[in-house]
N, C-alpha and C positions, 0 to 999 in steps of 0.2 A: 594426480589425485582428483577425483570427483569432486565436484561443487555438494558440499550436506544442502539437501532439500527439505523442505518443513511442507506439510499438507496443511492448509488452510481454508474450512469452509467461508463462501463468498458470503453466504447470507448472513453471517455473525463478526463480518469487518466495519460495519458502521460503528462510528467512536472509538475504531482502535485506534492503539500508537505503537509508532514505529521510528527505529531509528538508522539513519543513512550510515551506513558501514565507513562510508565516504563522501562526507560532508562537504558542501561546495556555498560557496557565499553565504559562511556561517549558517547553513542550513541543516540543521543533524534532526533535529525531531518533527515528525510528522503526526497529523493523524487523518483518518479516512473520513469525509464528511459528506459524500453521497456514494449511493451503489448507481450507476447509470444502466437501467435498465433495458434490454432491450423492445426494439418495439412490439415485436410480436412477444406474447404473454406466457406462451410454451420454450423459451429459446431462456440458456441460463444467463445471469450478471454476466459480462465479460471483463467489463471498464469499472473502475472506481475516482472517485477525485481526492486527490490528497494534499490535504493542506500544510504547509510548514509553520510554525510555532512562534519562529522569531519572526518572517516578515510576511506572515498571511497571504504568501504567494500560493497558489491553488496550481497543482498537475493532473492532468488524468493518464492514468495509465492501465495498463491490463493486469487484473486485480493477479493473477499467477507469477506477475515479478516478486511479489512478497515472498513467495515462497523460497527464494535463494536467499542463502545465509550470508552468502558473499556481497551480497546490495544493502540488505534489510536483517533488522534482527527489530522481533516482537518487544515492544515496550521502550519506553523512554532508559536509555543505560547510559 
């Protein structure tokens, strides 16, 4: 079976929340708190930083892993 994918635009992920399918050092809710920009100004988001809820540990990742329903699912559940 195919992994469901979710399309997600990059430039409306600041403040989201997200929740770890599989949560790892009590870490289950995230949310996105910068888009890292690239440096040239024509070139789209690639990276985002996502921070966890219980221990303010900060990741940056490539903002298209959200989009697997198998890692992430949209909103604190």
């Amino acid at each position: 079976m195919k992994p469901s994918k979710r399309i997600v635009n990059p430039k409306k992920l600041i403040n989201s929340k997200w929740t770890a399918v599989k949560p790892t050092n009590k870490e289950k809710h995230f949310i996105v708190t910068q888009l890292l920009l690239p440096e040239q100004t024509d070139q789209p988001v690639s990276f985002i930083v996502l921070e966890a809820i219980f221990s303010k540990r900060s990741q940056t990742l490539a903002w298209e892993q959200l989009n697997d329903n198998q890692v992430w699912l949209q909103g604190w559940i």
